[in-house]
C-alpha positions as CSV (number, residue, x, y, z in Angstrom):
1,X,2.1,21.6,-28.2
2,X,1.0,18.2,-28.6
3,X,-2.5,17.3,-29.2
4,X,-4.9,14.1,-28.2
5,X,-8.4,13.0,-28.3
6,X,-9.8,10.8,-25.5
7,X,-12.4,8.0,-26.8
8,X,-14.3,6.2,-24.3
9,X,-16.4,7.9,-20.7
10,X,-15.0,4.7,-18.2
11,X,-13.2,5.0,-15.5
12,X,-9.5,4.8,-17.7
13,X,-10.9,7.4,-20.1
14,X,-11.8,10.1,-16.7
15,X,-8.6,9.4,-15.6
16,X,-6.5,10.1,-19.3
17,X,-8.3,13.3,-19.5
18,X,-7.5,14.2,-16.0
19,X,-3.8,13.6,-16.6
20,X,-4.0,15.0,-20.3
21,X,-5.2,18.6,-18.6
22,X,-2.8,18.0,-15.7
23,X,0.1,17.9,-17.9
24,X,-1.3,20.7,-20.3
25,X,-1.6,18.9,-23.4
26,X,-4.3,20.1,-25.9
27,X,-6.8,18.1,-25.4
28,X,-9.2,18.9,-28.2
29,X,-12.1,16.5,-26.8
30,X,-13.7,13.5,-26.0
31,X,-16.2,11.4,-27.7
32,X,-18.1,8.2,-26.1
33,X,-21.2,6.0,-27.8
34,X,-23.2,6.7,-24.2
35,X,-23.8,10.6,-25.7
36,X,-24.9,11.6,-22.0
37,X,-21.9,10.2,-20.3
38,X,-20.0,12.3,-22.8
39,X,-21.4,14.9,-22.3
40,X,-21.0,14.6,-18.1
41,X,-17.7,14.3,-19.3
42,X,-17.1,17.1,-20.5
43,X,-18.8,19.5,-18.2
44,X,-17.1,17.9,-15.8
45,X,-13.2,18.8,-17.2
46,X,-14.4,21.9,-19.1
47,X,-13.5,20.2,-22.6
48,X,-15.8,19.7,-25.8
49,X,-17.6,16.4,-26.7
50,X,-17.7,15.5,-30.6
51,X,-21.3,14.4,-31.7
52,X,-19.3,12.0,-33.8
53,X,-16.2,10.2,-34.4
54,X,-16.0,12.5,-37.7
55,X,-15.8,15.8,-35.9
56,X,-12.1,14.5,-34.5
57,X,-10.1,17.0,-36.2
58,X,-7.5,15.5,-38.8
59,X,-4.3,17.2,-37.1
60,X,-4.7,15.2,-34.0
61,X,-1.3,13.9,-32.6
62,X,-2.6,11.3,-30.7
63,X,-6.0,9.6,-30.7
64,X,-6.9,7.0,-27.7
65,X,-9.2,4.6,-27.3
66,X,-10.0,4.0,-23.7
67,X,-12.9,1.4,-24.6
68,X,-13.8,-2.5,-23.6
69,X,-11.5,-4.7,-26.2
70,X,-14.9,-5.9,-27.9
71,X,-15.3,-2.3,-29.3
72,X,-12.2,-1.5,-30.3
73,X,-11.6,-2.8,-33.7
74,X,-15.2,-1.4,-35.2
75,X,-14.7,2.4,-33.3
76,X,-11.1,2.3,-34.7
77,X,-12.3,1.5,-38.4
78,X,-14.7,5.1,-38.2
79,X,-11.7,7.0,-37.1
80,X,-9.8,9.4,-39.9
81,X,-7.0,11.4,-38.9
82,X,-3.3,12.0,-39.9
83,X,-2.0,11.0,-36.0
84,X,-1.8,8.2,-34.2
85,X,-4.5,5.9,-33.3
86,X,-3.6,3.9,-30.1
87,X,-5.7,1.4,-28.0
88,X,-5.5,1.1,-24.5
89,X,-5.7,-2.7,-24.0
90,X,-3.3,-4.2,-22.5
91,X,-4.1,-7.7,-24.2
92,X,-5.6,-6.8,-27.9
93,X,-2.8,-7.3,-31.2
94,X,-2.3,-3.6,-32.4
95,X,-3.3,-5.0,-35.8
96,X,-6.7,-4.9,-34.1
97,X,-6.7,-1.0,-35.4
98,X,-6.8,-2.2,-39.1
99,X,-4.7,-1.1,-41.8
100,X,-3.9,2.3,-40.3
101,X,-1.0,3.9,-41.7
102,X,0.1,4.7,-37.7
103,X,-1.5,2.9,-34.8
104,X,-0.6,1.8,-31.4
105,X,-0.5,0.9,-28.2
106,X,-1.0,3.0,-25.0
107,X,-1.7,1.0,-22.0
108,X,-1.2,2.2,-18.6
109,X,-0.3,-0.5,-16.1
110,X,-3.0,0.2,-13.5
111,X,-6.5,-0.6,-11.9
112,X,-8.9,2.8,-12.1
113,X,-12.1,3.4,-10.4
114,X,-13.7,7.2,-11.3
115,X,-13.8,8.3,-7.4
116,X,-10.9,6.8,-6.7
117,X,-7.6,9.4,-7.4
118,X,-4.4,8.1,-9.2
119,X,-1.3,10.0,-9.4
120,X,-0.5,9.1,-13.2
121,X,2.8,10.7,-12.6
122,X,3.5,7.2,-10.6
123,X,2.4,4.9,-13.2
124,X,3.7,3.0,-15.6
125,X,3.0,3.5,-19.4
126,X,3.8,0.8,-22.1
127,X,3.7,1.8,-25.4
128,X,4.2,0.1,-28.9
129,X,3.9,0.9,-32.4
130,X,4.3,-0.4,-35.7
131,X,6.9,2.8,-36.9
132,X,9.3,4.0,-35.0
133,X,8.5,8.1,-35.2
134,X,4.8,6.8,-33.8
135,X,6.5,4.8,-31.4
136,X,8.7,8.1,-30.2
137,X,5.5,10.3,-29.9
138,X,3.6,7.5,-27.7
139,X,6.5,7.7,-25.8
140,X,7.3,11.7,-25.4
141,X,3.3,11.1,-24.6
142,X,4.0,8.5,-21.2
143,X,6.9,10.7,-20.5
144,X,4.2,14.0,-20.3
145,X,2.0,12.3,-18.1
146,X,3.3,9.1,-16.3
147,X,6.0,7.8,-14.9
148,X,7.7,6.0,-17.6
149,X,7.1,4.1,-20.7
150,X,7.9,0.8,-20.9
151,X,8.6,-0.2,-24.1
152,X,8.1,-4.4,-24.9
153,X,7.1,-6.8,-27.9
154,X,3.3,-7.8,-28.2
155,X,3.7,-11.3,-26.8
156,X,5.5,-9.3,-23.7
157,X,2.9,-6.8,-23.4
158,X,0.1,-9.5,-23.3
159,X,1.9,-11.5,-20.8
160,X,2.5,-8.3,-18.3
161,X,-1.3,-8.1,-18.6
162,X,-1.8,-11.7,-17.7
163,X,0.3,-11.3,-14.8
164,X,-1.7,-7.9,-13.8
165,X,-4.7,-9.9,-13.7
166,X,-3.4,-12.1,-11.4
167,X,-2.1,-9.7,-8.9
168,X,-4.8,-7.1,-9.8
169,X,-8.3,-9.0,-10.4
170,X,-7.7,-12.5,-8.8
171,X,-6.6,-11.2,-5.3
172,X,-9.4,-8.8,-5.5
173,X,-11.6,-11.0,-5.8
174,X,-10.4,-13.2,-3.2
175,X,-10.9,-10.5,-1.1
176,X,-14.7,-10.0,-2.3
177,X,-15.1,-13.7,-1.3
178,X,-13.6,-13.3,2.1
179,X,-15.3,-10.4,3.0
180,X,-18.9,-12.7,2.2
181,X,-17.2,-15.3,4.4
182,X,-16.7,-12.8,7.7
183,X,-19.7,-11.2,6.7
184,X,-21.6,-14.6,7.2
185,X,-20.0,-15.0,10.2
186,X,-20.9,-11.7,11.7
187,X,-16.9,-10.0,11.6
188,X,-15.3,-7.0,10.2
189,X,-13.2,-7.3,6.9
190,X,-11.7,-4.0,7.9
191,X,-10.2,-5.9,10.9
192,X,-7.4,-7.6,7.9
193,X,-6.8,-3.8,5.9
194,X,-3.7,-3.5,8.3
195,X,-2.5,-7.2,7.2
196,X,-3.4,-6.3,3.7
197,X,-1.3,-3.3,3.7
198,X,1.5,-4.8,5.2
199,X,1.1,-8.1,2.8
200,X,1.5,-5.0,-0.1
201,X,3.9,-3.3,1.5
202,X,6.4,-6.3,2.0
203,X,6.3,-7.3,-1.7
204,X,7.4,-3.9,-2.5
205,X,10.7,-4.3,-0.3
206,X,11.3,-7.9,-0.8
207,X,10.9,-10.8,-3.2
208,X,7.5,-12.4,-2.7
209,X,8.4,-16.1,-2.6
210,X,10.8,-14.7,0.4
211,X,7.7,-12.8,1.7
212,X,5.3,-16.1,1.9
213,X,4.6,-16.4,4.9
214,X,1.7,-19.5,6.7
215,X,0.7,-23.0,7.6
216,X,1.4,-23.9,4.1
217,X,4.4,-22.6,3.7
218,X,5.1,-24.2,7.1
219,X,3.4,-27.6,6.4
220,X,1.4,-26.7,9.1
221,X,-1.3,-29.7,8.7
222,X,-2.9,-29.1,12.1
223,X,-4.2,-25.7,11.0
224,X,-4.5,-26.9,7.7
225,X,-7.2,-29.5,8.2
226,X,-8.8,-27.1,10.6
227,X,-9.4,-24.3,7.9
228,X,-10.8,-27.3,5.6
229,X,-13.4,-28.4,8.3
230,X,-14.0,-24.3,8.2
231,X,-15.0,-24.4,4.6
232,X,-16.8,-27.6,4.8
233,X,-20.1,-26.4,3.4
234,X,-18.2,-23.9,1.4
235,X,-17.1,-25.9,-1.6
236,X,-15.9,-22.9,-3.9
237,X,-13.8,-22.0,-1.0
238,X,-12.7,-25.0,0.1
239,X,-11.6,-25.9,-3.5
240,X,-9.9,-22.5,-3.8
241,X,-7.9,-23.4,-0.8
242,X,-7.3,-26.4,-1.3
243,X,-5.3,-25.5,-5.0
244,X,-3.7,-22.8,-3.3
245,X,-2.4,-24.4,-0.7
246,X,-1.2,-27.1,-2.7
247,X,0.7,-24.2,-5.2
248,X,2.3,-22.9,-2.2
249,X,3.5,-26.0,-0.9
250,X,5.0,-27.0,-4.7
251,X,6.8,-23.4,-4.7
252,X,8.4,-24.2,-1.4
C-alpha cells in the first residue's frame, strides 16, 4: 500500500487528506507550523499530527507540501525521508526543493475552499519530476485519487497556472467587484448566478471566442457609452471596462 504525508492545514491540504483517506492510501499524518490547526486537523480526519517535521517517518512514499510558495523551499530543506518530496505549486521551479535526491511536482488543477466539497475524482492532477520512477509513483498517486495526471514541462506547467489565474482568480474577482456595484445600488447579485451558470456551462460545450456574446462583440456603441456614463464616478471600473471592451473588440 502506498504511503503519504500531508504538509500544510489550508484549504488544499483538508482537501488531499480527504481524498488520501477516500482512496485508502496510508496516510501516516500531517504536520502544519499553526500546531493548533494541526491538531484540528487531525481530530477532524482521525489521523496523527507530527510535533515536527522530524517525526515523518523515513519510508514515506510520498511527502506533499500543500503550503504558500513563500514557505516552500525552507519547510522542504527540514524534511528527511527516502520518498518523494513534491510541492503543490502550480508556479514554483521543482529545483525550489533543493538538492533532493527525488522531488516533485503534485499540483492539482483546482480552486478549494475548506466547506466547500470537491470531488477529486473529477480533477485534474499534473505531476513532474526530475527521475522517471518518481515521476511514475506521482503519477500511480493522481491516478488513486484524481481524475488524471497530466504530465507537462515546467515552463508548461507555469503557463497552465497563469492561465488558471485568469479564468480562476480574475473573473472571481470581477465578480466581488460587481456584487459592490449592485450592492451600492440596492440589487441582488444572485439575480446573475443563472447567467453565470449558463456563461460556465456554454464554455464547456463550445469554444469561448464562439461563445462571446454583447455590445462589444456587437459594436454596440449605444449601450457602450451608456455603461461608461454608468461607471462615471467609478474609475476602477470604468477603466476595467473600458480595456475589456477594447480586448474583445481586437479578438473579434
Amino acid at each position: 500500500m502506498l504511503s503519504s504525508v500531508v504538509i500544510g492545514s489550508g484549504n488544499l491540504a483538508h482537501h488531499l487528506v480527504q481524498a488520501m483517506l477516500n482512496a485508502n492510501i496510508d496516510l501516516k499524518g500531517i504536520w502544519a507550523r499553526d500546531t493548533d490547526k494541526a491538531f484540528e486537523m487531525g481530530q477532524l480526519f482521525r489521523v496523527p499530527v507530527f510535533n515536527g517535521l522530524n517525526q515523518i517517518p523515513q519510508e514515506t512514499d510520498l511527502v506533499l507540501l500543500a503550503i504558500s510558495d513563500n514557505a516552500v523551499e525552507q519547510v522542504a530543506l527540514n524534511i528527511q525521508t527516502h520518498g518523494i518530496v513534491a510541492h503543490c505549486s502550480g508556479i514554483l521551479p521543482i529545483q525550489t526543493l533543493g538538492d533532493k535526491r527525488h522531488c516533485g511536482v503534485f499540483w492539482p488543477v483546482q480552486t478549494f475552499s475548506k466547506n466547500q466539497k470537491i470531488d477529486f475524482k473529477k480533477v485534474p492532477v499534473v505531476v513532474q519530476a526530475t527521475d522517471e520512477e518518481d515521476q511514475r509513483i506521482l503519477e500511480v498517486f493522481a491516478d488513486l485519487i484524481a481524475a488524471q495526471a497530466i504530465i507537462c514541462k515546467e515552463s508548461q506547467r507555469q503557463m497552465l497556472h497563469l492561465a488558471a489565474v485568469f479564468v480562476n482568480n480574475f473573473s472571481n474577482h470581477l465578480f466581488a467587484l460587481i456584487k459592490d456595484l449592485l450592492q451600492s445600488n440596492e440589487l441582488p447579485f444572485d439575480v446573475l448566478k443563472p447567467l453565470i451558470q449558463e456563461t460556465a456551462h456554454k464554455i464547456i460545450e463550445m469554444d469561448p471566442a464562439l461563445a462571446q456574446t454583447g455590445p462589444a462583440k456587437r459594436g454596440d456603441t449605444i449601450s457602450l457609452n451608456i455603461h461608461r456614463n454608468l461607471l462615471k464616478d467609478d474609475a476602477q471600473l470604468l477603466k476595467l471596462y473600458n480595456i475589456l471592451t477594447e480586448s474583445i473588440q481586437n479578438k473579434s
